[in-house]
N, CA, C and O atoms as CSV, one atom per row, in Angstrom:
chain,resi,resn,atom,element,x,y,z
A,1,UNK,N,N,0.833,-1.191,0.000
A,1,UNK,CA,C,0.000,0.000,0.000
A,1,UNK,C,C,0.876,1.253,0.000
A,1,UNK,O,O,2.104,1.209,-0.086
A,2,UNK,N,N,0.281,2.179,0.085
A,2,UNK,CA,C,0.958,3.590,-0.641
A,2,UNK,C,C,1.289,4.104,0.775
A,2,UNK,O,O,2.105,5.024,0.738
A,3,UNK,N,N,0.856,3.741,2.087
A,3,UNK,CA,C,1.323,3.978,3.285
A,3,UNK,C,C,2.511,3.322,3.730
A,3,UNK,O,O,3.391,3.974,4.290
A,4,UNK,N,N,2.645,1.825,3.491
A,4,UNK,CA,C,4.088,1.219,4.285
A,4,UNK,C,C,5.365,2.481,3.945
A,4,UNK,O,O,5.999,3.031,4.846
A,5,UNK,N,N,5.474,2.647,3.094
A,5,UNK,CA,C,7.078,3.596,3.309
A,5,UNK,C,C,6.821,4.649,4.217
A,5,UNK,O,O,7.858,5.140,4.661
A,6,UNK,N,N,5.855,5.115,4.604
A,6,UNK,CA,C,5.867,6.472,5.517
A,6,UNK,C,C,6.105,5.399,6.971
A,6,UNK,O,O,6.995,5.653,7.783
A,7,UNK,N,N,5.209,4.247,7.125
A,7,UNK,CA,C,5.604,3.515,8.205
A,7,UNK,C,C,7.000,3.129,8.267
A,7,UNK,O,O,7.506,2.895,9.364
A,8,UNK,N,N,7.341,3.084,7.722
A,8,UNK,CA,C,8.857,1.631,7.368
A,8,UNK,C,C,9.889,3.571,7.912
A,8,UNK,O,O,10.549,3.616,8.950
A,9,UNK,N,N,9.794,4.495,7.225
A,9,UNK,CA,C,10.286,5.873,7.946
A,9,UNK,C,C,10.475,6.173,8.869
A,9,UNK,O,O,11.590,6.467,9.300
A,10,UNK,N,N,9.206,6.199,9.611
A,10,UNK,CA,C,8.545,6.238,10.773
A,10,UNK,C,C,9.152,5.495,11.895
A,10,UNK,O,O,9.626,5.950,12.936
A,11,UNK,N,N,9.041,4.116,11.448
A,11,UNK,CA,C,10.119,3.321,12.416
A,11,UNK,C,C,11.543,3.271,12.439
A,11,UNK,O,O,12.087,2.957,13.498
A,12,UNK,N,N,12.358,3.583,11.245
A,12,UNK,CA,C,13.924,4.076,11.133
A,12,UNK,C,C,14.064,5.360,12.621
A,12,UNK,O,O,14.823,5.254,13.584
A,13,UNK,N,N,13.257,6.271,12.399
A,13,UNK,CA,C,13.118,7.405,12.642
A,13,UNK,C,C,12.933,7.387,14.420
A,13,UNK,O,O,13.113,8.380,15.124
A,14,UNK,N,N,12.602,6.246,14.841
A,14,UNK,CA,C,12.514,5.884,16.346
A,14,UNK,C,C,11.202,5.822,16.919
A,14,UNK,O,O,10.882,5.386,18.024
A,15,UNK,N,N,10.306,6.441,15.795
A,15,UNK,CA,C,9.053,6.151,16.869
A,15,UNK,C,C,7.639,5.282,16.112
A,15,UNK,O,O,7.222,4.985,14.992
A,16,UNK,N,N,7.229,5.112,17.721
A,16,UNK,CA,C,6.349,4.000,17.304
A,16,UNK,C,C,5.304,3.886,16.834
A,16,UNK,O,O,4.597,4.884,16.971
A,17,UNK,N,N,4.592,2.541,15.976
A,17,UNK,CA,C,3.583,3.057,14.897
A,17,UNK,C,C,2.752,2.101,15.256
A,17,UNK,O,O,3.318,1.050,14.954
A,18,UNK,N,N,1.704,1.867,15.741
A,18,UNK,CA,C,0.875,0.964,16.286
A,18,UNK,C,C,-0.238,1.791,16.715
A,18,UNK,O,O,-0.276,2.962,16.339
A,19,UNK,N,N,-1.239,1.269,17.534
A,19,UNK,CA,C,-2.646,1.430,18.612
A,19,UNK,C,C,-3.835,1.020,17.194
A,19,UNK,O,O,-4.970,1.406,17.470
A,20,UNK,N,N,-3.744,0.420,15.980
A,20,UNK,CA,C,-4.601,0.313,15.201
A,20,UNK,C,C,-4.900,-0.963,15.206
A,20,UNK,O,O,-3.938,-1.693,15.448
A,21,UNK,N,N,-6.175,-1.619,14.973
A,21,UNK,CA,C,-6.645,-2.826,14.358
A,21,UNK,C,C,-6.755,-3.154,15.983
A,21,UNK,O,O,-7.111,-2.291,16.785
A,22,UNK,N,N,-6.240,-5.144,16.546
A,22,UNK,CA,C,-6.337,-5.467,17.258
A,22,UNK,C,C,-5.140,-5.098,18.400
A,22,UNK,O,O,-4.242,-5.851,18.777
A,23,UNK,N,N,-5.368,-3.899,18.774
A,23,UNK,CA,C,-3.756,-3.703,19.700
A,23,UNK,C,C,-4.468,-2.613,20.719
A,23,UNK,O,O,-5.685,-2.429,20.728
A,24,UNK,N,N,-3.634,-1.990,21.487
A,24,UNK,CA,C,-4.295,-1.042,22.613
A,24,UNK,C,C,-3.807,0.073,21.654
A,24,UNK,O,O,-2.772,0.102,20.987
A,25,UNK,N,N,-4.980,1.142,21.764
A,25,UNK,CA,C,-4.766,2.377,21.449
A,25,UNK,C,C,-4.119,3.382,22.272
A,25,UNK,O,O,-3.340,2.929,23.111
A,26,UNK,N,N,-4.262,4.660,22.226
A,26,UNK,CA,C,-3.171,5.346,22.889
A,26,UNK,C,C,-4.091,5.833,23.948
A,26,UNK,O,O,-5.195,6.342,23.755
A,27,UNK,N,N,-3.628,5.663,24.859
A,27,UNK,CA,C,-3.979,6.299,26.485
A,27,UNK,C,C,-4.963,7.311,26.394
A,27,UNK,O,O,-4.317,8.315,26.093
A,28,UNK,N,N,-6.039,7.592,26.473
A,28,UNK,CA,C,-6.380,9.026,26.788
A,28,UNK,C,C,-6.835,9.046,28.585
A,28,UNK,O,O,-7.349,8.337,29.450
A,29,UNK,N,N,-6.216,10.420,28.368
A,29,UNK,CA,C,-6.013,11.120,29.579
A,29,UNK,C,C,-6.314,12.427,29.863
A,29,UNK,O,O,-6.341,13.272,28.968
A,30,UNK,N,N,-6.584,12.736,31.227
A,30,UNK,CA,C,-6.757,14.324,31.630
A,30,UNK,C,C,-5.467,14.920,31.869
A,30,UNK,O,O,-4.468,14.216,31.714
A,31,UNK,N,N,-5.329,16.385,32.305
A,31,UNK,CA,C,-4.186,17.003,32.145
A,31,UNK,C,C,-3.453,16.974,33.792
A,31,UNK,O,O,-2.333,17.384,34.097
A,32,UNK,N,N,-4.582,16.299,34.767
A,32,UNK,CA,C,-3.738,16.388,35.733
A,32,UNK,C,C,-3.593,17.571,36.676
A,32,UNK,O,O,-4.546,18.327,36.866
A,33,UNK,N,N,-2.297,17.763,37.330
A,33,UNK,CA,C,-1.761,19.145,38.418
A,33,UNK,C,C,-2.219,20.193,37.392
A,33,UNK,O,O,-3.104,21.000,37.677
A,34,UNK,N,N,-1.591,20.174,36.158
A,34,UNK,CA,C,-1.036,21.161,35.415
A,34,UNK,C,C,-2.701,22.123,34.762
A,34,UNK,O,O,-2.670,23.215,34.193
A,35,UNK,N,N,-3.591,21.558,34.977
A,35,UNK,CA,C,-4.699,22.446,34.538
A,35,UNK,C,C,-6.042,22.205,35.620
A,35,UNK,O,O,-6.942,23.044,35.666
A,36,UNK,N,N,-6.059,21.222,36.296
A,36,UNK,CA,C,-7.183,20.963,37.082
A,36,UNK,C,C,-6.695,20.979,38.608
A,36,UNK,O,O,-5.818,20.339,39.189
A,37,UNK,N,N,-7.608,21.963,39.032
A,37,UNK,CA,C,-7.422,21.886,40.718
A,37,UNK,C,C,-7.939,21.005,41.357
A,37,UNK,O,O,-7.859,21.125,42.579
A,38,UNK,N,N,-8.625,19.853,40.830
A,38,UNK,CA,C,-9.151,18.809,41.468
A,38,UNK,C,C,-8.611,17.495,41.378
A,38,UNK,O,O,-9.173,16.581,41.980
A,39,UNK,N,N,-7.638,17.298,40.732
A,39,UNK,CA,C,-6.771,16.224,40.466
A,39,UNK,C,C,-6.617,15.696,41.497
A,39,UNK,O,O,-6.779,16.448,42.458
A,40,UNK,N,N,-6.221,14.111,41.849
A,40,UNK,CA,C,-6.018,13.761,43.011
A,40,UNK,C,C,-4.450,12.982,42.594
A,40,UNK,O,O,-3.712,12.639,43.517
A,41,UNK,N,N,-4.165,12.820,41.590
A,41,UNK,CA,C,-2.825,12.114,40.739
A,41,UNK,C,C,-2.312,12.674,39.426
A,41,UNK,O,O,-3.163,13.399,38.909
A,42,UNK,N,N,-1.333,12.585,38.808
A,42,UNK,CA,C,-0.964,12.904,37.781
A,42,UNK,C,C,-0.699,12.483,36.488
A,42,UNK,O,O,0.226,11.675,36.413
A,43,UNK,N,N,-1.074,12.698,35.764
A,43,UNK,CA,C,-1.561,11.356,34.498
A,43,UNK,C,C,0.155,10.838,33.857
A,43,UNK,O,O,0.610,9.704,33.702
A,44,UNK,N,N,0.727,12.079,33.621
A,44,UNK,CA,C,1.761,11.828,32.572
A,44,UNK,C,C,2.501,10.182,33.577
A,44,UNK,O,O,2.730,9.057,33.132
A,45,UNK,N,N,2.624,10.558,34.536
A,45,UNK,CA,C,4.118,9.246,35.231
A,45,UNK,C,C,3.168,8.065,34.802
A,45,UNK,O,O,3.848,7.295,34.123
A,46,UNK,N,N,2.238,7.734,34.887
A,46,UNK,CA,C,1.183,6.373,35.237
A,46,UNK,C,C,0.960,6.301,33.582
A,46,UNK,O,O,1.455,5.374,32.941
A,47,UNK,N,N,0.476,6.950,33.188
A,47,UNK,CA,C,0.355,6.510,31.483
A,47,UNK,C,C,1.564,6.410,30.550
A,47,UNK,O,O,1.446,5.933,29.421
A,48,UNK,N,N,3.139,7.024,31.200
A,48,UNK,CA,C,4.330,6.371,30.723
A,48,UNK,C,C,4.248,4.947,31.193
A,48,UNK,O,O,3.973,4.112,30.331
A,49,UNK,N,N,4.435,4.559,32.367
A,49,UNK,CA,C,4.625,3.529,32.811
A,49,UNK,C,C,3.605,2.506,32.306
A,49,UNK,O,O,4.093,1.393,32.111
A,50,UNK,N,N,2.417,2.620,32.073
A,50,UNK,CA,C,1.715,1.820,31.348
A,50,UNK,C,C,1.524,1.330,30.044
A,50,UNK,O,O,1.046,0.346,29.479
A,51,UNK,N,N,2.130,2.485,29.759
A,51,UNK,CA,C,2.639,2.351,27.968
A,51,UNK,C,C,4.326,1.225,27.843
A,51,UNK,O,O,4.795,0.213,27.321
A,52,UNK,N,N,4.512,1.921,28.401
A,52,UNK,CA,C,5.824,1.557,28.611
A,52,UNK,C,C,5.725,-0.282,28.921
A,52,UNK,O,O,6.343,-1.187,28.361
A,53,UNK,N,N,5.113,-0.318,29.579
A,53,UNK,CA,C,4.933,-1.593,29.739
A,53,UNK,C,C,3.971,-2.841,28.723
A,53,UNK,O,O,4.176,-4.014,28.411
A,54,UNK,N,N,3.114,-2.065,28.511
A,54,UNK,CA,C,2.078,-2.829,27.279
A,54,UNK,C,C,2.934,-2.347,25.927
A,54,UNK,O,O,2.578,-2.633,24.784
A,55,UNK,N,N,3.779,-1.793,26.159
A,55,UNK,CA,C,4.336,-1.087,24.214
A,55,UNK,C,C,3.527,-2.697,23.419
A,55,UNK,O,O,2.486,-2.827,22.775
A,56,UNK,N,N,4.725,-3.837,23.911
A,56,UNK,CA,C,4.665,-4.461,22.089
A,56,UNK,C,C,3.072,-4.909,22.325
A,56,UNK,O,O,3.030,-5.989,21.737
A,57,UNK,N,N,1.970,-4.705,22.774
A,57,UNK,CA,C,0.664,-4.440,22.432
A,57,UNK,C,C,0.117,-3.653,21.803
A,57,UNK,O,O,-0.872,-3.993,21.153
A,58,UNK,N,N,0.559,-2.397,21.789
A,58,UNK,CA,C,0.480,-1.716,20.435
A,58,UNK,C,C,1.065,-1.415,19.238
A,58,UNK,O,O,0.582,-0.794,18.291
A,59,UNK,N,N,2.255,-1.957,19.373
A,59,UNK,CA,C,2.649,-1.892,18.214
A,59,UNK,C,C,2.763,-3.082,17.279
A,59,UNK,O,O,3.443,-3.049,16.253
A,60,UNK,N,N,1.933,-4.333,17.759
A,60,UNK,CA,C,1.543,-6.051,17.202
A,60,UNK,C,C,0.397,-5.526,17.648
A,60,UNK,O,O,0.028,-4.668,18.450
A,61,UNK,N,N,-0.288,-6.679,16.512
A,61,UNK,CA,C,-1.663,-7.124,16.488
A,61,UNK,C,C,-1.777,-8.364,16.944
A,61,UNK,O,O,-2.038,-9.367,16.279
A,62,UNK,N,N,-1.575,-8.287,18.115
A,62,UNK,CA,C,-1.730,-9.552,19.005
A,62,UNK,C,C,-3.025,-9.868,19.748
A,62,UNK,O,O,-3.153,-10.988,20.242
A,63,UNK,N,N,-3.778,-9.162,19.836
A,63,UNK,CA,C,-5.158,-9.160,20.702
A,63,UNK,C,C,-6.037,-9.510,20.410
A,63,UNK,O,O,-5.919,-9.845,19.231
A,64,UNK,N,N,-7.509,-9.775,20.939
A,64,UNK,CA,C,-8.265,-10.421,20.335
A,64,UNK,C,C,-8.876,-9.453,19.478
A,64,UNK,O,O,-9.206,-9.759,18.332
A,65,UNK,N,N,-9.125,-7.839,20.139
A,65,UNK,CA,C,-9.674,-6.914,19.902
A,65,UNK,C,C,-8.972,-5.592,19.370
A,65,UNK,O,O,-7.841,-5.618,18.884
A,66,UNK,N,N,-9.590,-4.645,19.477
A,66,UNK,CA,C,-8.974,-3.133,20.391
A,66,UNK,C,C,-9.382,-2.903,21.686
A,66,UNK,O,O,-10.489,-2.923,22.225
A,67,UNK,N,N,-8.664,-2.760,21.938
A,67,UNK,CA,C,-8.305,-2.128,23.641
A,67,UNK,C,C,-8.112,-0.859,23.760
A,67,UNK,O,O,-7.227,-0.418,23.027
A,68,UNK,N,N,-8.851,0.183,24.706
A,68,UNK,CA,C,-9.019,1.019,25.034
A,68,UNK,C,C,-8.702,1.040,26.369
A,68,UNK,O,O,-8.944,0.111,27.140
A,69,UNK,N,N,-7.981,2.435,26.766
A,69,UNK,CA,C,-7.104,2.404,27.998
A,69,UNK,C,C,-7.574,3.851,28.774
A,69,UNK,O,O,-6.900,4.817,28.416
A,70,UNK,N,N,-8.112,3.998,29.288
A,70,UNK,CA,C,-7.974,5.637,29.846
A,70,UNK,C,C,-7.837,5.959,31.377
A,70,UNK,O,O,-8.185,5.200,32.282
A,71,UNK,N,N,-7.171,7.440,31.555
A,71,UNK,CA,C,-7.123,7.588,32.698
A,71,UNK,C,C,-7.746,9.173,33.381
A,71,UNK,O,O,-7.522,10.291,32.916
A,72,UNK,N,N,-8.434,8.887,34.401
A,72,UNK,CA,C,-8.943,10.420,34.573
A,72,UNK,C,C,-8.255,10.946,36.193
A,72,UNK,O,O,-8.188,10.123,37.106
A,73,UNK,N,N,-7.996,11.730,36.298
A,73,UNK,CA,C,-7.084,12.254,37.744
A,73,UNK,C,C,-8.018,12.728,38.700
A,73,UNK,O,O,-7.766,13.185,39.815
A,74,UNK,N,N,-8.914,12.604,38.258
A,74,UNK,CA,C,-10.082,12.544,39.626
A,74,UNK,C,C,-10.973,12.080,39.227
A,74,UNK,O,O,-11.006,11.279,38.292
A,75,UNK,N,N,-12.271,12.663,40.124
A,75,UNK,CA,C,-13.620,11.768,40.229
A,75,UNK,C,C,-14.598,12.323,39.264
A,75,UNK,O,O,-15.697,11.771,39.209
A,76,UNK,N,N,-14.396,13.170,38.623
A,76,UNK,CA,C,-15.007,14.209,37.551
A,76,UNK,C,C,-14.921,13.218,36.489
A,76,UNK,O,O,-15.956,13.046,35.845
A,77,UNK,N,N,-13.716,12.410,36.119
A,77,UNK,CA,C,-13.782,11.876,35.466
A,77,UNK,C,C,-13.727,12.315,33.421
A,77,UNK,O,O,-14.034,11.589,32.475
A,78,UNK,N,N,-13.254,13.636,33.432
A,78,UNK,CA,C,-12.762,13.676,32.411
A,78,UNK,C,C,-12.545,13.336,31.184
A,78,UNK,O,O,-12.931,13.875,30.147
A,79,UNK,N,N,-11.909,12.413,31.348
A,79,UNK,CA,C,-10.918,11.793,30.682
A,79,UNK,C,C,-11.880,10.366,29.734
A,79,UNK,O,O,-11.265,9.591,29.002
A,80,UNK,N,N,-13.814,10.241,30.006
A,80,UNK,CA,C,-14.708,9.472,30.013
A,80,UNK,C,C,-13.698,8.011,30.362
A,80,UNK,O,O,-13.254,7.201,29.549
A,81,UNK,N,N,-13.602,8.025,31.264
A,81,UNK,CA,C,-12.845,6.384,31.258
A,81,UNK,C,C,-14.288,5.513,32.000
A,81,UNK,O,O,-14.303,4.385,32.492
A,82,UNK,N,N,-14.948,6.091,31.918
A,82,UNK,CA,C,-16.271,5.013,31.775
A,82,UNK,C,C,-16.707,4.702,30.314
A,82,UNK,O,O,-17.841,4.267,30.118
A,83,UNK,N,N,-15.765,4.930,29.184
A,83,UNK,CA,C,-16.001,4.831,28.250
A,83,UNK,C,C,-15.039,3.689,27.242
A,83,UNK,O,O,-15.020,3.251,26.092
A,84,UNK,N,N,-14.360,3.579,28.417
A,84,UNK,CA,C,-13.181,2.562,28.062
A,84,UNK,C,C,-13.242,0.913,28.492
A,84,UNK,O,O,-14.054,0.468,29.303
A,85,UNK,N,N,-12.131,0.031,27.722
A,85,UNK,CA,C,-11.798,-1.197,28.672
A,85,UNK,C,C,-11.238,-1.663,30.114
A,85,UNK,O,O,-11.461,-2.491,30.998
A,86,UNK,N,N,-10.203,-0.400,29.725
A,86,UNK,CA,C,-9.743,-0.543,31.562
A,86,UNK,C,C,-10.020,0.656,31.919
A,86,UNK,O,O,-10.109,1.442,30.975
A,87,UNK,N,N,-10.187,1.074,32.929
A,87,UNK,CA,C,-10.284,2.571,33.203
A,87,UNK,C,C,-9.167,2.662,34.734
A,87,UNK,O,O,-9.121,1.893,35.694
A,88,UNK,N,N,-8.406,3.857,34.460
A,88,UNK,CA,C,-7.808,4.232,35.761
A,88,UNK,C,C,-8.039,5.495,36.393
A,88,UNK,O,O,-8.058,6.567,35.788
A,89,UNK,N,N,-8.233,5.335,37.736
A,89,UNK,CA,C,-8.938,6.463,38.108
A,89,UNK,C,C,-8.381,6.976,39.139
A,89,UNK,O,O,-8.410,6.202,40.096
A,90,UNK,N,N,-7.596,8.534,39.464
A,90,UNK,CA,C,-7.410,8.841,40.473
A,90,UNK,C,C,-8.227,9.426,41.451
A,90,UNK,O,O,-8.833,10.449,41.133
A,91,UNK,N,N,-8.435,8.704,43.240
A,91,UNK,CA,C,-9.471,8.752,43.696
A,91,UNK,C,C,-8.573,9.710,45.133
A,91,UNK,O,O,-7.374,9.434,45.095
A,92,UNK,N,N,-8.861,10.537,46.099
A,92,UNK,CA,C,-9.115,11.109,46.776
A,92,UNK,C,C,-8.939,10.568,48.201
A,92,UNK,O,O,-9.920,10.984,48.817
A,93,UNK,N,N,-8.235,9.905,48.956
A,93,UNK,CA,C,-9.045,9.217,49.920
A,93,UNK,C,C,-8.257,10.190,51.382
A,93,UNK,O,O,-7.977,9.600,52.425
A,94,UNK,N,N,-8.133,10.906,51.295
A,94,UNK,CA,C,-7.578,11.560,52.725
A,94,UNK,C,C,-7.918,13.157,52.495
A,94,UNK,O,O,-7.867,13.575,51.338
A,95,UNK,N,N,-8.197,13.890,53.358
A,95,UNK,CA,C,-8.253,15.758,53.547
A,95,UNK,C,C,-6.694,15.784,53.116
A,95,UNK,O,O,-5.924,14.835,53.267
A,96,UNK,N,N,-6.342,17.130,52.512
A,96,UNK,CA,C,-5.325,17.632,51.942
A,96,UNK,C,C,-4.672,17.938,53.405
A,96,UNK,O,O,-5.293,18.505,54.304
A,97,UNK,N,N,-3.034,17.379,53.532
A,97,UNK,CA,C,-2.338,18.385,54.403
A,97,UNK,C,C,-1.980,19.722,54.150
A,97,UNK,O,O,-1.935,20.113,52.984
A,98,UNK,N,N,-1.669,20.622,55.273
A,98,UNK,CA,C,-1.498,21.543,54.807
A,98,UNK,C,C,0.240,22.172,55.462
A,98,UNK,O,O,0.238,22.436,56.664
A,99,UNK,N,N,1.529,22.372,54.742
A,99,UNK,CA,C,1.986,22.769,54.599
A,99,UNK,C,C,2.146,24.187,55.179
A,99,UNK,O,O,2.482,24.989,54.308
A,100,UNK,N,N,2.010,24.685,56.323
A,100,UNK,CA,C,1.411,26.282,56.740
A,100,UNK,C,C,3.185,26.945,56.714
A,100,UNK,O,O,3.418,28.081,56.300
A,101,UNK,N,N,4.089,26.175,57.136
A,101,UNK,CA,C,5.438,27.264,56.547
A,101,UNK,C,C,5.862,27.552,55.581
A,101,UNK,O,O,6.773,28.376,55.655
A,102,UNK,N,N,5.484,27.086,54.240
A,102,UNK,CA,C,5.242,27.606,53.081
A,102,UNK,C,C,4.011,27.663,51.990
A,102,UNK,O,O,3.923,27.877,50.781
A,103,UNK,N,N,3.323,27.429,52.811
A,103,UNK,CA,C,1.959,27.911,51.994
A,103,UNK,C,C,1.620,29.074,51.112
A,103,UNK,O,O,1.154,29.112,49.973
A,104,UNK,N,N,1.985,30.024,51.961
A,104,UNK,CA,C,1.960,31.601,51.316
A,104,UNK,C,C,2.835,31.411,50.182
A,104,UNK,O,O,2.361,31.658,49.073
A,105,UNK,N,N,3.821,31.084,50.254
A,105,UNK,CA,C,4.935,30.916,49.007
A,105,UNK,C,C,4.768,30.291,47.892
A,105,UNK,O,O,4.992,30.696,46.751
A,106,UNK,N,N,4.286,29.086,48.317
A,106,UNK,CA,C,3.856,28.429,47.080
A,106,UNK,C,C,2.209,28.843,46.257
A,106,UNK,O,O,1.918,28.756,45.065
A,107,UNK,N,N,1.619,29.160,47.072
A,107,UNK,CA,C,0.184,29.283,45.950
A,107,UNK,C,C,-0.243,30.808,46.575
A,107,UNK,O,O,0.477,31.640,47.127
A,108,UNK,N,N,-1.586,30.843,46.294
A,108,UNK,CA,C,-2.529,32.685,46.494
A,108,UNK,C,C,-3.250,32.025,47.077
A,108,UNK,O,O,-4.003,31.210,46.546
A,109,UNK,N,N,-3.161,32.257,48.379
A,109,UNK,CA,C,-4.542,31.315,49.553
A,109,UNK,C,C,-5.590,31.577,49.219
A,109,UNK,O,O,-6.374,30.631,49.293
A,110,UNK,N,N,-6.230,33.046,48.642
A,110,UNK,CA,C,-7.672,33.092,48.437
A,110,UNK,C,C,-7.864,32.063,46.916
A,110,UNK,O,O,-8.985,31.589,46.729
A,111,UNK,N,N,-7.116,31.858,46.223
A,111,UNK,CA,C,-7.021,30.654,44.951
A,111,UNK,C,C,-7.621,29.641,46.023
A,111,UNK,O,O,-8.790,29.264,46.101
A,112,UNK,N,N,-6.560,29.296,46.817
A,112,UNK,CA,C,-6.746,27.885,47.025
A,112,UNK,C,C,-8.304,27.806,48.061
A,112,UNK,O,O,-8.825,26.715,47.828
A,113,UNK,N,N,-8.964,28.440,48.863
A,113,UNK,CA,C,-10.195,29.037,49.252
A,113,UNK,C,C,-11.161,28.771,48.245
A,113,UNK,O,O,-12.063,27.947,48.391
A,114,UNK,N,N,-10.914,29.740,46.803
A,114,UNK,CA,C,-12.107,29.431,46.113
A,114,UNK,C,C,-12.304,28.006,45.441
A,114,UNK,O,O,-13.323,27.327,45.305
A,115,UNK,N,N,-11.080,27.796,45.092
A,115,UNK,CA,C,-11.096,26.252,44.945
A,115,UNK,C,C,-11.757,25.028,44.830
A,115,UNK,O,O,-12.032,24.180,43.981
A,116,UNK,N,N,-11.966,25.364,46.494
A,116,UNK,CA,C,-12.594,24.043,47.475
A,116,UNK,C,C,-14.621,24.154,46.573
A,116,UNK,O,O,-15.385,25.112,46.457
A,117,UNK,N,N,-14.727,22.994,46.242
A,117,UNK,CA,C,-16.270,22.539,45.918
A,117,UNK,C,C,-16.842,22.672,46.998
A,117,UNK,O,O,-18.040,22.716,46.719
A,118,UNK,N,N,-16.701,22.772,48.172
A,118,UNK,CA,C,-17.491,22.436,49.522
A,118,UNK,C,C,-16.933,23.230,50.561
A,118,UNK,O,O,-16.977,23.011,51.772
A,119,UNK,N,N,-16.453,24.085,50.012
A,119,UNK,CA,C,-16.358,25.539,51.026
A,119,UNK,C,C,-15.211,24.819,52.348
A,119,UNK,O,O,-14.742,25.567,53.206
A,120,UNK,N,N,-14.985,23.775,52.332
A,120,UNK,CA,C,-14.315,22.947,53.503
A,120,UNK,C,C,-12.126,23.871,53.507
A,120,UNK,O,O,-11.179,23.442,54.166
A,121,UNK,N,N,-12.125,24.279,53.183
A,121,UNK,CA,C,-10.862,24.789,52.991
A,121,UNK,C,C,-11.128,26.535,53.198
A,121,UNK,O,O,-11.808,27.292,52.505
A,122,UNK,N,N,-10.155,26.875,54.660
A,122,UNK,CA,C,-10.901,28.303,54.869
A,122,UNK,C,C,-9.766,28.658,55.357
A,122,UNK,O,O,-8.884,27.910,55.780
A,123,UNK,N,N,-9.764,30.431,55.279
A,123,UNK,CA,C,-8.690,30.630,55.642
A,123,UNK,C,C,-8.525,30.765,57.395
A,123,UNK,O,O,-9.265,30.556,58.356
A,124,UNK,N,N,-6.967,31.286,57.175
A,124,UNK,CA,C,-6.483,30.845,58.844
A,124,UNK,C,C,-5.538,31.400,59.027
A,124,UNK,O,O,-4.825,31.624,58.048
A,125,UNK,N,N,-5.172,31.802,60.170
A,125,UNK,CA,C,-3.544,32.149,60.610
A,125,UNK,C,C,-2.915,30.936,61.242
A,125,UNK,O,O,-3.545,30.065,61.842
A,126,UNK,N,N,-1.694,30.957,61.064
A,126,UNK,CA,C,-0.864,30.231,61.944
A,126,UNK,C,C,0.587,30.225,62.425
A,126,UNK,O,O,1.543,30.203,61.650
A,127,UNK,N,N,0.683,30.247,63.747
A,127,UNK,CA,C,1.873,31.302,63.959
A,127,UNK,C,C,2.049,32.915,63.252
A,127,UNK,O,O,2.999,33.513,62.747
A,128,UNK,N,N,0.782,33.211,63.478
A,128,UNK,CA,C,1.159,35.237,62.963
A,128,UNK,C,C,1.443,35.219,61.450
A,128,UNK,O,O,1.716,36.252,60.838
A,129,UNK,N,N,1.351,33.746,60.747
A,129,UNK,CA,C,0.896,33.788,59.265
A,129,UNK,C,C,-0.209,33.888,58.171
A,129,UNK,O,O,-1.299,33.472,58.564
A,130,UNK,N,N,-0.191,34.154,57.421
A,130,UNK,CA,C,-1.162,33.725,56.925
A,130,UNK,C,C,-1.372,32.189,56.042
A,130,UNK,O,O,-0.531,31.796,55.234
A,131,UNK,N,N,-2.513,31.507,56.331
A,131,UNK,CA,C,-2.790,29.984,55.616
A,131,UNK,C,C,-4.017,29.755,55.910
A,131,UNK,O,O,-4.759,30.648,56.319
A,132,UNK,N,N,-4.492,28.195,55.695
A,132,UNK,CA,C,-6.010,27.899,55.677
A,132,UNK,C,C,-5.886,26.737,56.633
A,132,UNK,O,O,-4.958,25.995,56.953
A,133,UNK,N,N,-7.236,26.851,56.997
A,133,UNK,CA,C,-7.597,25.129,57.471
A,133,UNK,C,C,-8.635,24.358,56.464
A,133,UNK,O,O,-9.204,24.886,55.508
A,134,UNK,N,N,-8.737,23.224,56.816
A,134,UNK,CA,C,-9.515,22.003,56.388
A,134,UNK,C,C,-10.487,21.863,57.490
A,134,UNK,O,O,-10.194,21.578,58.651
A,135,UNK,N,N,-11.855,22.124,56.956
A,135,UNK,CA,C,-12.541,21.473,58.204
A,135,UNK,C,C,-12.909,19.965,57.808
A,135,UNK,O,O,-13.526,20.056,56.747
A,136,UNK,N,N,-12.831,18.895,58.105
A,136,UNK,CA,C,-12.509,17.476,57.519
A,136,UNK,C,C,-14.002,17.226,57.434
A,136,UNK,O,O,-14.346,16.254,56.762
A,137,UNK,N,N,-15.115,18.096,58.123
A,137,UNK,CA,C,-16.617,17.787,58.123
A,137,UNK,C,C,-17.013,17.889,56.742
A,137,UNK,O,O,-17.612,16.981,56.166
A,138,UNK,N,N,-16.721,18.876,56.252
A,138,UNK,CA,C,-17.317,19.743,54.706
A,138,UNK,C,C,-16.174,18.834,53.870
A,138,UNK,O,O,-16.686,18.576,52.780
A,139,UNK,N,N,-15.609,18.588,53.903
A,139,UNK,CA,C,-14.270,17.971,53.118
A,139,UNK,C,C,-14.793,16.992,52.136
A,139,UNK,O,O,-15.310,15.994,52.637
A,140,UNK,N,N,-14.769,17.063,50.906
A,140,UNK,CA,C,-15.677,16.094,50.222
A,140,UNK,C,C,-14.369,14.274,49.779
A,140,UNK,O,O,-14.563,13.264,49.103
A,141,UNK,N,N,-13.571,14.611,50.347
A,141,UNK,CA,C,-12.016,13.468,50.303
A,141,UNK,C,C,-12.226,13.151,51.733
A,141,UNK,O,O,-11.457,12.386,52.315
């Protein structure tokens, strides 16, 4: 076919040419830290490592099927991995610690205030600083 040489390229070239026919397709995923404040995990490390590990599944047609893989970084769910074969899901299971000697430094406390879905994250002093508490009641984790 008028495609193999762009493949047969493609693979000289180092990268890989697969997720079609009976093989796993490519990961879809949410963006994680980097755009969602509700993330509870981070997609990129877990969908290397999973790739990384299933590769010669996508790049052979070894399967019975296609396989669909997705991952969503929270409970929002994103990423529809209820729409998939496997679904991975990052879930929530503890109140956020809070960091109060560098809090101020790292983020804009009233950010991290509006944030919160459930009002459970409020602000606070501590030690003559400024930071927030968690009330673990309202806390929807």
């Amino acid at each position: 076919t008028k495609i193999d040489p762009l493949i047969q390229d493609l693979k000289k070239l180092g990268f890989p040419v697969g997720g079609i026919g009976n093989a796993i397709s490519n990961i879809v995923h949410t963006q994680g830290w980097v755009h969602c404040h509700s993330a509870a995990t981070d997609a990129s490390g877990i969908v290397k490592c999973v790739m990384d590990d299933l590769h010669e599944y996508f790049v052979e047609r070894k399967l019975p099927g296609k396989l669909r893989i997705a991952l969503a970084c929270c409970l929002n769910m994103c990423g529809a991995v209820h729409c998939s074969d496997i679904a991975i899901l990052g879930v929530h299971r503890r109140p956020p610690r809070i960091d109060h000697a560098n809090l101020s430094r790292t983020c804009e406390i009233p950010n991290v205030v509006s944030a919160c879905p459930t009002a459970a994250i409020r602000p606070a002093t501590v030690d003559g600083k400024p930071s927030v508490e968690v009330i673990e009641e309202s806390c929807m984790f």
